[in-house]
N, C-alpha and C positions, 0 to 999 in steps of 0.2 A: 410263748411260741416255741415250737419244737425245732433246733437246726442240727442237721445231720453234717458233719465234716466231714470230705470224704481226703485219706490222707493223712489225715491228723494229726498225726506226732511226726512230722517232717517241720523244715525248717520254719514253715508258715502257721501249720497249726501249733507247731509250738506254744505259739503265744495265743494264737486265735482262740482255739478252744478255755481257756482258763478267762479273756474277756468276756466272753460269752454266757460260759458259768455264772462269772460275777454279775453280769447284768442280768441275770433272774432267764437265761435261754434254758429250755430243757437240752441239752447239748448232747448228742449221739459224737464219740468219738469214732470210724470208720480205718481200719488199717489192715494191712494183711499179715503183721504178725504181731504179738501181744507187746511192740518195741516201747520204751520206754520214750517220751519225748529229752528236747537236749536240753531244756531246763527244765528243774524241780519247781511246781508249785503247788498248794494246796486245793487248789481249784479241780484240779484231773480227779481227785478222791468224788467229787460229785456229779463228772460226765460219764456218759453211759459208757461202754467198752462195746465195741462189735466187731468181730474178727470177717471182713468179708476181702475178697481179691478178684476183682472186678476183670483181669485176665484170665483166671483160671475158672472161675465159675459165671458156668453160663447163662443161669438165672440172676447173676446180679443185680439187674435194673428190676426185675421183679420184689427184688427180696427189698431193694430200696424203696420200691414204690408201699411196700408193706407195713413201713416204718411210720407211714405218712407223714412226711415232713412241711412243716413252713416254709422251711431255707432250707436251701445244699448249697454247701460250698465246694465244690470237685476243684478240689489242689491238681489232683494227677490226673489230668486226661489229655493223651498226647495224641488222639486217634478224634479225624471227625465222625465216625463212625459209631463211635462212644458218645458223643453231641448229640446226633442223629437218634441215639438211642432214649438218652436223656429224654428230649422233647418232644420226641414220638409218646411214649410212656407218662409222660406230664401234663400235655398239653391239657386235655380234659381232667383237673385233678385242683385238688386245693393247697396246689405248691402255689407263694406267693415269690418266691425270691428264688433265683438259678443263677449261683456267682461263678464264672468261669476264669479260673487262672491261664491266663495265655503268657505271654512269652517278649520282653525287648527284642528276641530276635525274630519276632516277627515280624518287625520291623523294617528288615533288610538293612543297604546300604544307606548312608544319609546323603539327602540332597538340602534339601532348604530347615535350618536349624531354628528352633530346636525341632524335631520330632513334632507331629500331629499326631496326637491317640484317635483323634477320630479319622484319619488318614484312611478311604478306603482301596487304595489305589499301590497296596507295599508289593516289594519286589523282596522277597526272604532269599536267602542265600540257600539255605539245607531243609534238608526235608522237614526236619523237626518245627523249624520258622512255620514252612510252608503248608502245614498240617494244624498248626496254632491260628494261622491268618486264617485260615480255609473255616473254620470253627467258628472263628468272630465273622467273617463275613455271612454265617449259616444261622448265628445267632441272632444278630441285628436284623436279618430279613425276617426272621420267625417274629421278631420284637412288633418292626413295623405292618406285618402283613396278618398276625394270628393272634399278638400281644402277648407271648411267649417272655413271662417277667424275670429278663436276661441281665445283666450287669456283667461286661469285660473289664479284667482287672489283668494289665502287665506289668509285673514285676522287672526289677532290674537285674543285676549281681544279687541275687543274696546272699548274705554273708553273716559273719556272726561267731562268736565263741561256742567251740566245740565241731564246727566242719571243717572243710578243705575250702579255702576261699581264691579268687584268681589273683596271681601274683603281678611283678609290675613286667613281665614277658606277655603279658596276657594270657595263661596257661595255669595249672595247677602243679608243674614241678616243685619240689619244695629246693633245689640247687641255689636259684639265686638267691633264697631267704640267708640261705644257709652262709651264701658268698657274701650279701653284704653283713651278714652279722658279724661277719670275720672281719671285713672291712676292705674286702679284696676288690679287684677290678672287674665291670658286670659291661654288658655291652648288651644296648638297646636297638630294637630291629627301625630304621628309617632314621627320622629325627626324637623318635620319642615323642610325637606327638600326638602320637593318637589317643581315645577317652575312651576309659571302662569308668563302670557304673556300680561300685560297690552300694548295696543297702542293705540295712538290719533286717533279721526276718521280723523283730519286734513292728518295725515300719511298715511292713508290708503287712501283716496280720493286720496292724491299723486301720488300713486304708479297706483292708475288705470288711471290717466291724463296721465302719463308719459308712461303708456303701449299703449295709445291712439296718446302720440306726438314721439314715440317710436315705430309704428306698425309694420315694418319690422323686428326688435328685438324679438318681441312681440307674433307675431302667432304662435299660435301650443306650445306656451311654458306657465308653469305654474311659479308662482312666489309666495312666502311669503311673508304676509306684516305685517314686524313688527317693535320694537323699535330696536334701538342697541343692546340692555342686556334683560334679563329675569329676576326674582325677585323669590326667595325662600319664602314660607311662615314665615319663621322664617324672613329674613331683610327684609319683609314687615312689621313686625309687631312691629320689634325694629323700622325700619325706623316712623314706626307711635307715639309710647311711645315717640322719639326724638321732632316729631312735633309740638305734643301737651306739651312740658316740660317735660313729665315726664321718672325716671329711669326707664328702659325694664322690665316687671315683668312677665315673660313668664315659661308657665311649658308644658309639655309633655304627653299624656295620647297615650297610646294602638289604634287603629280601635274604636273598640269594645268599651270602655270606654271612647274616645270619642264623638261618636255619643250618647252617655246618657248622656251625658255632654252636648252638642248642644241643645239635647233634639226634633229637630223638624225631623223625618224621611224625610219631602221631601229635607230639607236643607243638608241632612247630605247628601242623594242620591246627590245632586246638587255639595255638595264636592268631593261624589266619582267620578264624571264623569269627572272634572276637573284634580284633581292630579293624576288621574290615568294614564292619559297621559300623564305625566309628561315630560319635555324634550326641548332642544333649539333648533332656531329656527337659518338657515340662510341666512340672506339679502344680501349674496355675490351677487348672482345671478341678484339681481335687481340693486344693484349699478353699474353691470358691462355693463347688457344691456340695464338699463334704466335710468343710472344715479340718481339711486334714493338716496337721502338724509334725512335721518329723520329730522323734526324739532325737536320733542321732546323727551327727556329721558325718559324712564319707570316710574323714580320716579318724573319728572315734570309731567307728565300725571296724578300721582295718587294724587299728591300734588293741583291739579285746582280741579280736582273731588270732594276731601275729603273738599277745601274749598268752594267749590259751599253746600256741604251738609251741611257747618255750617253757612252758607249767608242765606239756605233758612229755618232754623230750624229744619234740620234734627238728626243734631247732636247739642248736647245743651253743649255749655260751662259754 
């Protein structure tokens, strides 16, 4: 079977494309520049290469539809309009499988934990959530009403050796890495309580192979992909003081008094959007019909991350 990735050498095809290969897929890798994925494998040597950028060129659903594919995986479609496009263009075709990557925050805020992937009812905070939900709920009707063979897959944090991963402010500064590697005093926004959602992109490729070698499980249904556990800002940040040697030296400030403390507005937005949605996440639903398996902990995800950033002198010991 022929499967087209569209995105491929980003955090998720990373790994997706090289299982794919190996299990006998004809694999169309799909990117908009000839990027190299963030791990080396030998498998890429045998996926196709296709330079397409699905913003700039306005035949792109044509040019895909041309490929004729099995499967598509679309990592990158942040527009329902781009949805709309997809299964307008497919509906009559001999596409069997449409994986769309949507988004934890499309989830919004948490009310009764953990998380419902089949939740049709979310309140997103930002346009990006609300254009992810707007997708799933466009998808799921096309599933039920045309048979439009849709599979939604939301990802958590992903994260991983070789990107910028969210730190335990909720944000991507790299200051407080920096502060506790030194062993200095960091100051957390509330109690520290609130839950980000690190996951390997290797786990998350996973979960969309396995919705692919899993397809009758799989349609019309939405799934979470994340690690085991969740992580508090607070035992991320002791987890890190432990890392790097030193005793946790953690204090508490207010909203308000710490975003003056941060000191950068977009950073501090970039915390609000995060904790705000505070809440777990769960992978019952994928272990039961897609046998999914995490490889890695939450805090083995953060642990390759934080030593890829001191391999490459990001963080200075």
């Amino acid at each position: 079977m022929k499967a087209v990735v569209i995105g491929a050498a980003g955090h998720i095809g990373t790994y997706l494309v090289p299982m794919l290969v190996k299990a006998g897929f004809e694999t169309v890798a799909v990117t908009r520049t000839m990027s190299a994925p963030y791990e080396k494998d030998y498998a890429w040597s045998n996926a196709e290469r296709v330079l397409l950028d699905r913003s700039k060129d306005v035949n792109f659903v044509e040019k895909l539809k041309a490929m004729n594919p099995d499967i598509i995986v679309d990592l990158v479609n942040f527009d329902i309009q781009d949805t709309q496009k997809i299964v307008q263009a497919f509906q009559s075709s001999n596409l069997s499988h449409y994986l769309y990557c949507s988004s934890c925050w499309a989830h919004g805020r948490a009310e009764i934990l953990p998380f419902n992937p089949d939740d049709l009812e979310k309140s997103p905070l930002d346009d990006y959530g609300k254009d992810k939900f707007a997708s799933e709920q466009y998808l799921k009707e096309q599933y039920r009403m045309n048979d439009f063979p849709a599979t939604i897959i939301m990802p958590g944090q992903i994260s991983g050796a070789g990107w910028t991963i969210i730190n335990p402010w909720g944000n991507t500064s790299m200051r407080v890495f920096q502060d506790i590697a030194d062993g200095k005093e960091i100051c957390l926004p509330n109690f520290g309580m609130e839950i980000i959602h690190h996951v390997h992109g290797y786990d998350v490729a996973q979960v969309f192979f396995n919705a692919i070698t899993h397809r009758n499980q799989a349609l019309g249904e939405s799934f979470d992909a994340e690690a085991e556990n969740s992580i508090t800002l607070y035992g991320y940040a002791k987890h890190l003081y432990e890392f790097f040697g030193h005793t946790p030296n953690i204090q508490f400030l207010g909203w308000k008094e710490w975003c003056d403390y941060e000191g950068n507005p977009e950073e501090c937005d970039h915390t609000y959007y995060h904790i705000a949605r505070s809440g777990t996440f769960s992978i019952e639903k994928a272990k039961r019909l897609l046998e999914y398996q995490p490889k890695y902990t939450n805090l083995e995800t953060i642990d390759l991350a934080v030593q890829s950033y001191i391999n490459r002198g990001l963080i200075k010991i």
